[in-house]
C-alpha positions as CSV (number, residue, x, y, z in Angstrom):
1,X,-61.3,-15.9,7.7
2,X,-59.5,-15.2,4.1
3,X,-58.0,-12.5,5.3
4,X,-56.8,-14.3,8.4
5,X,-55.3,-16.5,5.6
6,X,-53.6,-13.6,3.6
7,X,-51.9,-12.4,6.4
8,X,-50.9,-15.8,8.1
9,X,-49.3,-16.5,4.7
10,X,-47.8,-13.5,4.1
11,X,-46.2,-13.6,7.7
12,X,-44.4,-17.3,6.6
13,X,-44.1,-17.1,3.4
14,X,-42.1,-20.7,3.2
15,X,-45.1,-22.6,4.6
16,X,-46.8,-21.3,1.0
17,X,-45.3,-24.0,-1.1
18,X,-46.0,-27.0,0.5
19,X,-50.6,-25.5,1.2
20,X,-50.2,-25.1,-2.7
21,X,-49.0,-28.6,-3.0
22,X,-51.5,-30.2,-0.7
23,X,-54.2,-28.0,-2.7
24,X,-53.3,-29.2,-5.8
25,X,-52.5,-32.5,-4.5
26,X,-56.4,-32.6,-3.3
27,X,-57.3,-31.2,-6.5
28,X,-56.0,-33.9,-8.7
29,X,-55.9,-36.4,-6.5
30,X,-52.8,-37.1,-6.3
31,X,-52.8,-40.1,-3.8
32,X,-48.5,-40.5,-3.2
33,X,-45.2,-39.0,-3.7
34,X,-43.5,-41.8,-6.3
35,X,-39.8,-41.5,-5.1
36,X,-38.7,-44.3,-7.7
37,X,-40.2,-42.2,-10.3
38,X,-38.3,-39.1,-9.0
39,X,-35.3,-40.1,-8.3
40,X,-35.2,-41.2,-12.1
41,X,-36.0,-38.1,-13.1
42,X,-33.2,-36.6,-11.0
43,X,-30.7,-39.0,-12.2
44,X,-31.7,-38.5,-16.0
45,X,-31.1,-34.6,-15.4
46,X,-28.3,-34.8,-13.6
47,X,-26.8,-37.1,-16.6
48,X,-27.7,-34.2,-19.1
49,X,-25.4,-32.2,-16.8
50,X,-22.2,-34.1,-17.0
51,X,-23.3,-35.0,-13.4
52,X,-23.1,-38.8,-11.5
53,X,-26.1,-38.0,-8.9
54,X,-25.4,-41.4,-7.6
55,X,-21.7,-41.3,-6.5
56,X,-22.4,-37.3,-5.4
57,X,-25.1,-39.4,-3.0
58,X,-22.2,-41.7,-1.8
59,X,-20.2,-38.7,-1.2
60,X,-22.7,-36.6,0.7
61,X,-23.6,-39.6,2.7
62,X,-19.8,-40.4,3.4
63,X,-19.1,-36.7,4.5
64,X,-22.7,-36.6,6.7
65,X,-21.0,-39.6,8.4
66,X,-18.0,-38.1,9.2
67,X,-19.4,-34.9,10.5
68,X,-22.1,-36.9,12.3
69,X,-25.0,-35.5,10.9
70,X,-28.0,-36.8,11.0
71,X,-29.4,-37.7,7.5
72,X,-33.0,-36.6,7.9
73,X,-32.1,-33.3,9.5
74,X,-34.6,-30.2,9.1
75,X,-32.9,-28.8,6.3
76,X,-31.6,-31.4,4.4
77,X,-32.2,-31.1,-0.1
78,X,-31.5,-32.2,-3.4
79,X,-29.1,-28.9,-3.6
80,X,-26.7,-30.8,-1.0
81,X,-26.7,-33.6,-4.0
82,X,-26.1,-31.6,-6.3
83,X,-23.0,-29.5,-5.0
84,X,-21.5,-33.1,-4.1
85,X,-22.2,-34.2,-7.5
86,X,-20.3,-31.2,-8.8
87,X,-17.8,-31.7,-6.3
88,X,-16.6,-34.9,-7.8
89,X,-16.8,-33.8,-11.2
90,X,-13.0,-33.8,-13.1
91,X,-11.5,-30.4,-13.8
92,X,-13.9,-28.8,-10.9
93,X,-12.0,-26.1,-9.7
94,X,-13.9,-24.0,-7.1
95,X,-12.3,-21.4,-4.8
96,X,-14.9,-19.1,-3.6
97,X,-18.4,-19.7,-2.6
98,X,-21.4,-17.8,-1.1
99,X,-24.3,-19.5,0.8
100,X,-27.1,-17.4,1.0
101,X,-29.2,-18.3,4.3
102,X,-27.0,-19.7,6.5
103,X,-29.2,-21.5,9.2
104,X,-27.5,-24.3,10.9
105,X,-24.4,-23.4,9.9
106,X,-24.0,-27.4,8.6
107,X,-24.7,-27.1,4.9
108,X,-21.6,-24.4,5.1
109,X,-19.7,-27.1,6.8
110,X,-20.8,-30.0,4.6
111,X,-19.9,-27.2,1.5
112,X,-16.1,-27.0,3.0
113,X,-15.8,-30.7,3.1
114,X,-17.0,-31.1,-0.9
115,X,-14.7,-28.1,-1.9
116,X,-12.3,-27.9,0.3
117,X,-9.8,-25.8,-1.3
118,X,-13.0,-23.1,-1.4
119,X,-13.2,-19.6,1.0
120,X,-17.0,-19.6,1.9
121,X,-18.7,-16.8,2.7
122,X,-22.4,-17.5,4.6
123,X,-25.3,-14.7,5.2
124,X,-28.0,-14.9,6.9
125,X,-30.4,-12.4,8.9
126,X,-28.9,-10.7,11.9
127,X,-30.0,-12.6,14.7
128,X,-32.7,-9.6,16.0
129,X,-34.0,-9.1,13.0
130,X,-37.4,-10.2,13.7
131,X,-37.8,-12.6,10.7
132,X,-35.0,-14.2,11.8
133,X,-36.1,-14.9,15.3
134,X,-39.6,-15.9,14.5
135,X,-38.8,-18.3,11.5
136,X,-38.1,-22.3,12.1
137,X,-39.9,-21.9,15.6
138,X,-36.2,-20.5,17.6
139,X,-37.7,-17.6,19.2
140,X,-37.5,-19.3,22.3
141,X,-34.4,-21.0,22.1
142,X,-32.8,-18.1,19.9
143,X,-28.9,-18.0,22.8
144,X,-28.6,-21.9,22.1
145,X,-29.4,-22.3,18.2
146,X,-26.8,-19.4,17.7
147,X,-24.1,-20.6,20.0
148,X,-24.7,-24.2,18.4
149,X,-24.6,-22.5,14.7
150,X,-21.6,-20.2,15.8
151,X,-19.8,-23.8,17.5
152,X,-20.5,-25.8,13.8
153,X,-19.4,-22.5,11.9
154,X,-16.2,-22.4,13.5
155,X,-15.4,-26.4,12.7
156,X,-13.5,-24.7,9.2
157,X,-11.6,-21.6,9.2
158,X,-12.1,-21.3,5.5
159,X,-16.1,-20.6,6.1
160,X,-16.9,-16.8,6.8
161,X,-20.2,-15.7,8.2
162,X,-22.0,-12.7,8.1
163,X,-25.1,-11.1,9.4
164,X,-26.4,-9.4,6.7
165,X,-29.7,-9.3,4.6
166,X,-28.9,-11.1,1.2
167,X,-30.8,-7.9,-0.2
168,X,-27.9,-5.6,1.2
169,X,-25.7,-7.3,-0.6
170,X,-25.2,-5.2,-3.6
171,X,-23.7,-2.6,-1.6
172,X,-21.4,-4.7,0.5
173,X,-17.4,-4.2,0.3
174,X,-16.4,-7.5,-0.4
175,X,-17.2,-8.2,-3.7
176,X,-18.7,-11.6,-3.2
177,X,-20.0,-12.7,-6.5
């Protein structure tokens, strides 16, 4: 049975962080998630950051609007707030970015519309790579989630997308950091 357990985390290794939590969360019984008391905490950091988390909300949320995307999609973080955050901060000047883990294709989109004087270069897995097929439960509907990712990728001609393993990436030709 542990071993069962090894190996079933070992084969989806981001299912690991959120057991740990609920373990812990048992442990000290933790009885809610207080989003008051986090979203304070994010706002106080993003202050000691020269950051407005607030108004890079209003801008995420704006842009999600426009693009039409749905605001509790599957992949949806504090990251996006922060890159909008950054986005509106004076004497930001950002012209090249690389997204590692492409998915979706929408946070490269959403990344175009915060900077969108920016060339962005996405990586993810090549699409039979088997980690890659068997991650985020697309094995069986692998033809329409890349033809949807390829159709949202090709929304911006500044975003660039390559299969390739972000571990490759050292020896790649374009210098991309």
């Amino acid at each position: 049975m542990i071993l069962k357990k090894i190996v079933n985390n070992i084969l989806k290794p981001h299912k690991i962080p959120s057991k740990v939590f609920n373990k812990i969360s048992l442990y000290f019984k933790i009885k809610s998630y207080d989003l008051k008391y986090f979203q304070d905490r994010q706002n106080k950091i993003f202050n000691k950051l020269g950051l407005n988390r607030l108004e890079g909300i209003k801008k995420l949320n704006l842009i999600k609007n426009e693009l039409n995307i749905i605001q509790s999609r599957q992949m949806s973080s504090e990251h996006e707030v922060l890159l909008s955050s950054i986005s509106i901060k004076e004497n930001t000047a950002i012209k090249n970015i690389l997204e590692i883990g492409t998915f979706d294709g929408v946070n490269a989109l959403i990344l175009s519309k915060l900077f969108p004087d920016a060339e962005i270069d996405t990586i993810d897995l090549s699409s039979d790579d088997d980690s890659f097929k068997n991650y985020y439960n697309r094995k069986n509907s692998i033809n329409k989630f890349l033809s949807d990712r390829q159709n949202t990728l090709s929304k911006n001609q500044k975003i660039n997308f390559f299969e390739i393993n972000s571990l490759q990436l050292i020896n790649h030709k374009k210098n991309m950091i």
